[in-house]
Backbone as numpy.savetxt, mean C-alpha at the origin, in Angstrom:
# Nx Ny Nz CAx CAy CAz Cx Cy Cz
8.09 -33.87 -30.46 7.33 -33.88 -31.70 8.24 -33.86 -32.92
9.49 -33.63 -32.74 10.18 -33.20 -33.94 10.93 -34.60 -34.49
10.99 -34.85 -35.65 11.40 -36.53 -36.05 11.02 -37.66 -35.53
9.82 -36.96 -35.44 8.92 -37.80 -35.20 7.29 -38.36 -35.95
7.20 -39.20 -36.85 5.89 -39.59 -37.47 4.75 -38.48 -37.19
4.09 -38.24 -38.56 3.08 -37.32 -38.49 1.74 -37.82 -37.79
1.67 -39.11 -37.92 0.85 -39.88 -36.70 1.04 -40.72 -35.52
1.97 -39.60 -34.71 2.58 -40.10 -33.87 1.53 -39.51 -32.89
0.85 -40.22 -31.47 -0.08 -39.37 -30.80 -0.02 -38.30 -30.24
0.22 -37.62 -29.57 0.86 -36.94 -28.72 0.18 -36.97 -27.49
1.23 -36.89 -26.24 0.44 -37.47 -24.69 0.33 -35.94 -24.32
-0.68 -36.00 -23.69 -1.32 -34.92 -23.68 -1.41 -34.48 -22.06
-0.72 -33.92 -21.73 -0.17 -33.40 -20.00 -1.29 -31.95 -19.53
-1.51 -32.13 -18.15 -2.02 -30.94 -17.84 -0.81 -30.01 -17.47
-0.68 -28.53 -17.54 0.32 -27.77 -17.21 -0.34 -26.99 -16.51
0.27 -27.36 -15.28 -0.11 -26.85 -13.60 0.62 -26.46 -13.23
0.46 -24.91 -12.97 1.56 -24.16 -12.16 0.97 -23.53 -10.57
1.21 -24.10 -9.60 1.03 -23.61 -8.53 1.12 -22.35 -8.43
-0.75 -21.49 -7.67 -0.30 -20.19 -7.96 -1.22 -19.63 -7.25
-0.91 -18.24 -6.51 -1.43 -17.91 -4.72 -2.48 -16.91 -5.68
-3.41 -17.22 -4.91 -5.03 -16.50 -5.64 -5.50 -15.64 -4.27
-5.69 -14.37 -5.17 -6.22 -13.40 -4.42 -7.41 -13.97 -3.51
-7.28 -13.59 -2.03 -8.86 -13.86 -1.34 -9.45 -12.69 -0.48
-8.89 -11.40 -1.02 -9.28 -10.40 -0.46 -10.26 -9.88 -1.00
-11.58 -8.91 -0.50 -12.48 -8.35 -1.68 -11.43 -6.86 -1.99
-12.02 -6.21 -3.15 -11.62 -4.94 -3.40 -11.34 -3.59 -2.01
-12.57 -3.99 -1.41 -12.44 -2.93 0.05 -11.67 -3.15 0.93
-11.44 -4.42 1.21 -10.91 -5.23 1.86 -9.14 -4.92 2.08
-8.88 -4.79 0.62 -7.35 -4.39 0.28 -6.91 -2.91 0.55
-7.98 -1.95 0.12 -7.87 -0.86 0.33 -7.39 -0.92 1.35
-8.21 -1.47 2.26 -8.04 -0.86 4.33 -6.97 -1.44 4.73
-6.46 -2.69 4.14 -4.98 -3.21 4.12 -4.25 -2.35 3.75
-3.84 -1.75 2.66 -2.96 -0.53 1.99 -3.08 0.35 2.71
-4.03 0.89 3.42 -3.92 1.82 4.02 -3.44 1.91 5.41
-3.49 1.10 6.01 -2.69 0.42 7.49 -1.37 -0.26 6.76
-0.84 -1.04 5.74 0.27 -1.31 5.46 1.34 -0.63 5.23
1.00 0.29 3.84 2.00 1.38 2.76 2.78 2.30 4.01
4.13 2.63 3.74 5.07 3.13 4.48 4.50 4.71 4.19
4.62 5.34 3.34 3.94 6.08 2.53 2.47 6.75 4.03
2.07 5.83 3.95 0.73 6.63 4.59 0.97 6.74 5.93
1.71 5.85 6.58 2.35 5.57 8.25 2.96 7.19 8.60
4.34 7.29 7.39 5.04 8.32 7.67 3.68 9.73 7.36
2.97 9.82 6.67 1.87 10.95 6.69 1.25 11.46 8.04
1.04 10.23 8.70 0.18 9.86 10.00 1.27 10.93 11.53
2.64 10.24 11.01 3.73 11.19 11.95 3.69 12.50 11.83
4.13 12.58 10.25 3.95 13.91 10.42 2.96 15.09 10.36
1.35 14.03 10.42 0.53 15.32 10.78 0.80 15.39 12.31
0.66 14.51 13.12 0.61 14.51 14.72 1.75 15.62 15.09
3.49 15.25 14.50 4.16 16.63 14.62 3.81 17.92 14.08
3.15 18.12 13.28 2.34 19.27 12.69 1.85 19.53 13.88
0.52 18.63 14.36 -0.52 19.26 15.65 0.43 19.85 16.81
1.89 19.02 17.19 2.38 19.28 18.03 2.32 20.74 18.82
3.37 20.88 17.16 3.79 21.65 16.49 3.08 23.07 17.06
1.46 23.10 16.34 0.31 24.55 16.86 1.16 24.33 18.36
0.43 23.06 19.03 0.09 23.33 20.19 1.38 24.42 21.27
2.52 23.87 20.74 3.78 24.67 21.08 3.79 26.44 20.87
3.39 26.71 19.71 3.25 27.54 19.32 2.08 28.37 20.18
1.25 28.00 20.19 0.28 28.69 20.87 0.49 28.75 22.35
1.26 27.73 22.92 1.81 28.03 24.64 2.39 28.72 24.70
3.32 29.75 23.64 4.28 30.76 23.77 3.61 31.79 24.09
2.26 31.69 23.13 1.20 33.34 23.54 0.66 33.29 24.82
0.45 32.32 25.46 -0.12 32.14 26.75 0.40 32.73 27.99
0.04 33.16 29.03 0.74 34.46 29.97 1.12 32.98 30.79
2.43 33.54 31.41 3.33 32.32 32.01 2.79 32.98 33.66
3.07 32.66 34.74 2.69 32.14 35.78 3.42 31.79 37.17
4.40 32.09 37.40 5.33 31.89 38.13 5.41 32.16 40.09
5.63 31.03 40.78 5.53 31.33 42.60 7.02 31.44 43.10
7.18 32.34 43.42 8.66 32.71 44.23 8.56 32.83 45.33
9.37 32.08 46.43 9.35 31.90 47.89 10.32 32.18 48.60
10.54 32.98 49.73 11.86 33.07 50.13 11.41 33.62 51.59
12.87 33.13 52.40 12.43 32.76 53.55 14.36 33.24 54.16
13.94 33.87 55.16 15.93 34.54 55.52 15.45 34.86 57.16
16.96 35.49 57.53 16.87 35.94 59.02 17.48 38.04 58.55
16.90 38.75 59.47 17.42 40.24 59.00 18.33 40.71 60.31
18.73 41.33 60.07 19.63 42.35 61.03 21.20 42.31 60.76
21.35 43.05 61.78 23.32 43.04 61.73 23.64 41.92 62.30
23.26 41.37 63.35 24.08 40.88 64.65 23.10 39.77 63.96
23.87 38.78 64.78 23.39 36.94 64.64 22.32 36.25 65.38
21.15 37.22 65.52 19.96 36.51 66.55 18.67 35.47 65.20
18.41 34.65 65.85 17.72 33.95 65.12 16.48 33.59 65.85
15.81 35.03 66.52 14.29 35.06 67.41 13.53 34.92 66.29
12.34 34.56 67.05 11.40 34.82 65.98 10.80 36.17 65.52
11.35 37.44 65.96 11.67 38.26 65.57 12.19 38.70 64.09
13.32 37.75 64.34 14.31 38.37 63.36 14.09 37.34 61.64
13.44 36.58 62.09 13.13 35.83 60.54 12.09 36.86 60.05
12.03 36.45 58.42 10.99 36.88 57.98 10.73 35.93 56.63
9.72 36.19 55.99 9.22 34.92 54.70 8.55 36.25 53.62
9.03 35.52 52.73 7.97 36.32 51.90 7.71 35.71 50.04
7.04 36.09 49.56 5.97 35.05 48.64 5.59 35.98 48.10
5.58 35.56 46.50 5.28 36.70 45.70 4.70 35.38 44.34
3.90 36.47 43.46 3.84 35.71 41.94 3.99 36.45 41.52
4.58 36.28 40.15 5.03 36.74 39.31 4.10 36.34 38.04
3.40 37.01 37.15 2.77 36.93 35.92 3.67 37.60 34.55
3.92 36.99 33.98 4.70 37.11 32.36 3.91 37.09 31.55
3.79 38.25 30.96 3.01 38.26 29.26 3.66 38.56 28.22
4.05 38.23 27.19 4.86 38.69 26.34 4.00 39.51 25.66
3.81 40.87 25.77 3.15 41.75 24.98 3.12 42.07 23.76
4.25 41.87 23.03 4.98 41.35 21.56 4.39 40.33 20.80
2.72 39.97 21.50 2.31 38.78 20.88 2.11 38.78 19.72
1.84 39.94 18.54 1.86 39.90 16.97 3.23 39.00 16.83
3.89 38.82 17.71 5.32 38.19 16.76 5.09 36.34 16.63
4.06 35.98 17.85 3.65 34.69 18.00 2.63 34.32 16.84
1.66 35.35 16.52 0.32 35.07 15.50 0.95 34.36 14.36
1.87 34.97 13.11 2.44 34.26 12.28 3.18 32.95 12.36
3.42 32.70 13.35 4.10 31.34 13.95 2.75 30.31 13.97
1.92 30.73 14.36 1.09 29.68 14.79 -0.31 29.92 13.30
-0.20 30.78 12.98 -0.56 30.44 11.71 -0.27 29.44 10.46
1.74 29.69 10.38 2.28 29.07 9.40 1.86 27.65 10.32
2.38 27.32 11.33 1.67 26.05 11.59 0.18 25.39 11.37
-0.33 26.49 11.47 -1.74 25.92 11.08 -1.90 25.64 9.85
-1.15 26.43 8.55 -1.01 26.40 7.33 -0.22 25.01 6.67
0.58 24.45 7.73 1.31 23.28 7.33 0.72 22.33 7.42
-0.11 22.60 8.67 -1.05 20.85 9.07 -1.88 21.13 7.63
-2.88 22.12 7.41 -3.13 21.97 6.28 -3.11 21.40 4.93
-1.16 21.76 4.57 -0.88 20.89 3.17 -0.48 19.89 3.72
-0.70 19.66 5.05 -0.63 17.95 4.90 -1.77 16.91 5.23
-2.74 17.85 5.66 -4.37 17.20 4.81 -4.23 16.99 4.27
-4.36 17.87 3.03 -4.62 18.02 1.24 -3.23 16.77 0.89
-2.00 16.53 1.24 -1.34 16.08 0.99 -1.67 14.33 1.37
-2.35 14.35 2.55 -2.61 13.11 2.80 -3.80 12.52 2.06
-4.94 13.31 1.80 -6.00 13.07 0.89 -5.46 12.80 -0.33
-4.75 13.30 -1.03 -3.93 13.17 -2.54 -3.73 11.80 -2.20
-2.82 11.24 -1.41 -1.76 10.44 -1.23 -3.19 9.06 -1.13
-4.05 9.27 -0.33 -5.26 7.94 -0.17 -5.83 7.84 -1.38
-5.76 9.06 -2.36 -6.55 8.62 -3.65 -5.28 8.18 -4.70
-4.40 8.08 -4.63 -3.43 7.80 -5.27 -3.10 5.92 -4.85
-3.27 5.44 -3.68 -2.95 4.18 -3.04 -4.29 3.68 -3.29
-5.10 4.09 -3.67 -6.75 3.62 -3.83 -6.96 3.07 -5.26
-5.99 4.49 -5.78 -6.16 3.65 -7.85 -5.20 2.82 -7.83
-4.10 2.66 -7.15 -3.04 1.76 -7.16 -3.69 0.21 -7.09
-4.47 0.44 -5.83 -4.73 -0.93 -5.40 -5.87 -1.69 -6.33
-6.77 -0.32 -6.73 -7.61 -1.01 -7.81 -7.28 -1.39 -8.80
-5.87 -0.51 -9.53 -5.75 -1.47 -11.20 -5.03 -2.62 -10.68
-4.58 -2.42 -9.55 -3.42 -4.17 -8.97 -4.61 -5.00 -9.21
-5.43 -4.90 -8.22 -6.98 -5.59 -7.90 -7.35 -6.63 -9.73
-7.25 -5.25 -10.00 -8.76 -5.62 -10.99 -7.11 -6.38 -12.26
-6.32 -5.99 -12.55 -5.11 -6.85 -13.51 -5.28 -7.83 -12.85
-4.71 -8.23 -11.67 -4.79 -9.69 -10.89 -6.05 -10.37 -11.72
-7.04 -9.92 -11.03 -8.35 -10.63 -11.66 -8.44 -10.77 -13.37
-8.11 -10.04 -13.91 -8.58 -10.50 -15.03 -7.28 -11.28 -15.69
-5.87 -11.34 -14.96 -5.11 -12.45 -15.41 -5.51 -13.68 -14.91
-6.07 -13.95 -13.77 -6.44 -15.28 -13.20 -7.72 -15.66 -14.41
-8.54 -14.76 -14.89 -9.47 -15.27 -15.98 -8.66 -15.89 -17.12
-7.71 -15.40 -17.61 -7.13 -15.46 -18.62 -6.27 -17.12 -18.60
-6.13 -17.22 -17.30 -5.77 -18.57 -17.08 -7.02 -19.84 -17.90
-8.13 -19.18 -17.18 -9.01 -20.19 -17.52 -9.16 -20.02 -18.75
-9.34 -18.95 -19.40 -9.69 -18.77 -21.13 -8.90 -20.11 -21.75
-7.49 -19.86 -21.14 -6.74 -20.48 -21.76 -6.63 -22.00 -22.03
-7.07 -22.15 -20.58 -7.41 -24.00 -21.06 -8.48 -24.19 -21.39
-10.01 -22.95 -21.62 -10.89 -23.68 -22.57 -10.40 -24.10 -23.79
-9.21 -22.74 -24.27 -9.21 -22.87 -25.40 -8.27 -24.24 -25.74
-7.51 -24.95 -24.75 -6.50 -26.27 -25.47 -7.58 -27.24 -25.12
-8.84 -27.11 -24.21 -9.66 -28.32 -24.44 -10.06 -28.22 -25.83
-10.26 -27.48 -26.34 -10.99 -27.31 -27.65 -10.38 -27.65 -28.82
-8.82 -27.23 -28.34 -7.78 -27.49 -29.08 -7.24 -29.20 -29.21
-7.63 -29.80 -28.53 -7.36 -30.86 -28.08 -8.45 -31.63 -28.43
-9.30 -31.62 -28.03 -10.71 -32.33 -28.92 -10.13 -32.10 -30.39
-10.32 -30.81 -31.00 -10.29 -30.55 -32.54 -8.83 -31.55 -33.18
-8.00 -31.98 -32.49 -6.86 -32.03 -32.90 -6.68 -33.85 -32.49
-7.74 -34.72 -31.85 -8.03 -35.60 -31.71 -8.78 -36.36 -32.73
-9.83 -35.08 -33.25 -10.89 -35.47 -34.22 -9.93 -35.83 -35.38
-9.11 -34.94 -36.05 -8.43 -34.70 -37.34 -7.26 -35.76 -37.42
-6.94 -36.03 -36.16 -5.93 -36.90 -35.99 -6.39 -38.50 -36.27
-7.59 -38.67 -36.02 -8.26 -40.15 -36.49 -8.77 -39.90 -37.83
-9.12 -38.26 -38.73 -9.38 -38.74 -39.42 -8.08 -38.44 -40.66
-7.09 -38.65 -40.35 -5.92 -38.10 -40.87 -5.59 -40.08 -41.04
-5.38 -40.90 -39.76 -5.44 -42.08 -39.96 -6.67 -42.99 -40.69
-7.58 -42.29 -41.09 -8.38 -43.27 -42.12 -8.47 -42.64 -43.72
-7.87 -41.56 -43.41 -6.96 -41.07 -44.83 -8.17 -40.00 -45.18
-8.93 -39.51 -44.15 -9.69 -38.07 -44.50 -9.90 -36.88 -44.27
-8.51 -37.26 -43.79 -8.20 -35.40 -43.25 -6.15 -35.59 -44.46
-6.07 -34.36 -44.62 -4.71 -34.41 -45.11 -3.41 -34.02 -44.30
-2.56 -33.77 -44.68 -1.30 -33.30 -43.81 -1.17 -31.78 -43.40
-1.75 -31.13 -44.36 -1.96 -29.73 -43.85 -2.56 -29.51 -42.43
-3.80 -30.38 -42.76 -4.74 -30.36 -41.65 -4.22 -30.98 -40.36
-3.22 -31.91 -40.28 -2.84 -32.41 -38.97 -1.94 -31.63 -38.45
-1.36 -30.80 -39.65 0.11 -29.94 -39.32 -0.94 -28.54 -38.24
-1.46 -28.13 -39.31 -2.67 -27.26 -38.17 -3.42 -27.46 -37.02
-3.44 -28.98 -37.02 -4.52 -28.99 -35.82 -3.30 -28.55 -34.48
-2.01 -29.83 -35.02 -0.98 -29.98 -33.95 -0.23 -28.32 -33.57
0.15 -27.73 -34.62 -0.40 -26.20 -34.26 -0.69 -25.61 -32.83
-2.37 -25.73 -33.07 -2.94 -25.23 -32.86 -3.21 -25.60 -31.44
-2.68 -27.28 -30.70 -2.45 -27.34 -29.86 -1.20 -27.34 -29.05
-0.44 -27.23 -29.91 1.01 -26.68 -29.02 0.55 -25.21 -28.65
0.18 -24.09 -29.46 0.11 -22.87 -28.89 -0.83 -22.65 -28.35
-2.12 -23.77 -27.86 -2.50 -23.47 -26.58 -2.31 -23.87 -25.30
-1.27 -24.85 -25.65 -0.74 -25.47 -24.46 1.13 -24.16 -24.05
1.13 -23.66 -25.10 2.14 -22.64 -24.53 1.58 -21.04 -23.74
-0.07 -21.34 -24.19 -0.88 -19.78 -23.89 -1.43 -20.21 -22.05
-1.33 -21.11 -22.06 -1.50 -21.76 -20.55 -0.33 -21.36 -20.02
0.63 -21.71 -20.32 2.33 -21.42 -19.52 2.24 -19.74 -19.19
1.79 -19.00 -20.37 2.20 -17.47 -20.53 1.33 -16.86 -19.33
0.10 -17.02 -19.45 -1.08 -17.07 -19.02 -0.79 -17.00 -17.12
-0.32 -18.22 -17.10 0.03 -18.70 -15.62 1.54 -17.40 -15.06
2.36 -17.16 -15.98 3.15 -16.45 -15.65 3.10 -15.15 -15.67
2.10 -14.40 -16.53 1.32 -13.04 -16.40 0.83 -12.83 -15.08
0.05 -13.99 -14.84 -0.90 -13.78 -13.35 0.16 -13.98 -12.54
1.37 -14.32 -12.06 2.44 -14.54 -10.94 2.58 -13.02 -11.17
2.98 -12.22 -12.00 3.72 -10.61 -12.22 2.72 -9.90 -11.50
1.43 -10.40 -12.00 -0.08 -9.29 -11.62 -0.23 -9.18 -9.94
0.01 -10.57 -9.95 -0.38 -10.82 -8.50 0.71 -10.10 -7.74
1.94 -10.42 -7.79 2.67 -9.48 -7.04 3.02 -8.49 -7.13
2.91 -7.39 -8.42 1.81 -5.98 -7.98 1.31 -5.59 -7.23
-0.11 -6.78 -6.93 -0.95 -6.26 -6.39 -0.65 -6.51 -4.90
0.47 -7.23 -4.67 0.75 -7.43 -3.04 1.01 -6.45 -2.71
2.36 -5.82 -3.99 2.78 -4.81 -3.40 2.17 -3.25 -3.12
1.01 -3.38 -4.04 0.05 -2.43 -3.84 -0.39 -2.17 -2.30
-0.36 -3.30 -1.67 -1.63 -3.41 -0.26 0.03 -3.53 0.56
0.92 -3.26 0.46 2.18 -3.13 1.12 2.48 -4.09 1.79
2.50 -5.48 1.30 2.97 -6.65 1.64 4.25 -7.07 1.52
């Protein structure tokens, strides 16, 4: 455009930027993020070692159980009648009577799986607003796309009109300087437009842990 005639036409290009459009619904992503995010995987481990965890704890209080078998020959001298064998078999039961020392053990465990409920609940409502402002920015930059070329059709009509009547000498130079304006910067609000929604969008991938 530049040294170039004030009624010079200008060719008028579509500006198409290839660009990956959300096809997930809102719920949809959630349940993705939530099976994706590293974040919620590692939560998942360490409640299960938490549960382990009780369960260990609480086998310590449990009375143990034990079969002892034994089987020999008796006397001085070296006879091996059936006399002289003998067998014998016993159980043995273990209680650790000291069990107040187990209760706090298996409490604080119970107390840990706990903050890591509450910790995992935090953590799903935290990946939930994540995914929704990703969600909902995505979407309203992909609108913004379209705003944008209503507005250079409009811009482009208006700037067509002024431009013929600029050549029959009834529009002035101000007016062509404005129209042309007015369609360069909507043909640059298309470019911006298109490159907002690339940033939004991959946000929001990374929201759903893609």
């Amino acid at each position: 455009m530049l040294n170039q005639p004030i009624t010079t036409e200008i060719k008028f290009s579509e500006t198409e930027v290839p660009i990956n459009q959300n096809t997930l619904s809102l719920e949809e992503a959630i349940t993705l993020a939530k099976n994706n995010r590293l974040e919620f995987n590692q939560m998942d481990i360490a409640s299960s070692m938490a549960d382990q965890k009780i369960k260990m704890e609480k086998a310590d209080k449990l009375p143990q159980l034990n079969f002892v078998g034994d089987y020999g020959f008796q006397g001085e001298n070296y006879s091996f009648g059936s006399e002289d064998d003998y067998a014998m078999a016993s159980v043995i039961l273990s209680w650790n009577i000291l069990e107040a020392s187990h209760g706090p053990k298996v409490e604080q465990a119970k107390i840990d799986k706990e903050l890591l409920i509450f910790q995992k609940e935090a953590l799903r409502k935290k990946i939930e607003l994540e995914v929704l402002g990703a969600f909902y920015d995505a979407e309203t930059a992909l609108k913004n796309i379209d705003l944008a070329k209503t507005k250079k059709e409009s811009a482009t009509k208006a700037y067509r009109v002024i431009n013929k009547k600029f050549k029959q000498g009834q529009a002035n130079l101000l007016e062509i300087n404005n129209a042309r304006t007015q369609l360069t910067n909507a043909d640059q609000e298309i470019i911006i437009s298109q490159f907002n929604y690339q940033v939004k969008f991959l946000a929001f991938e990374k929201a759903i842990g893609k």
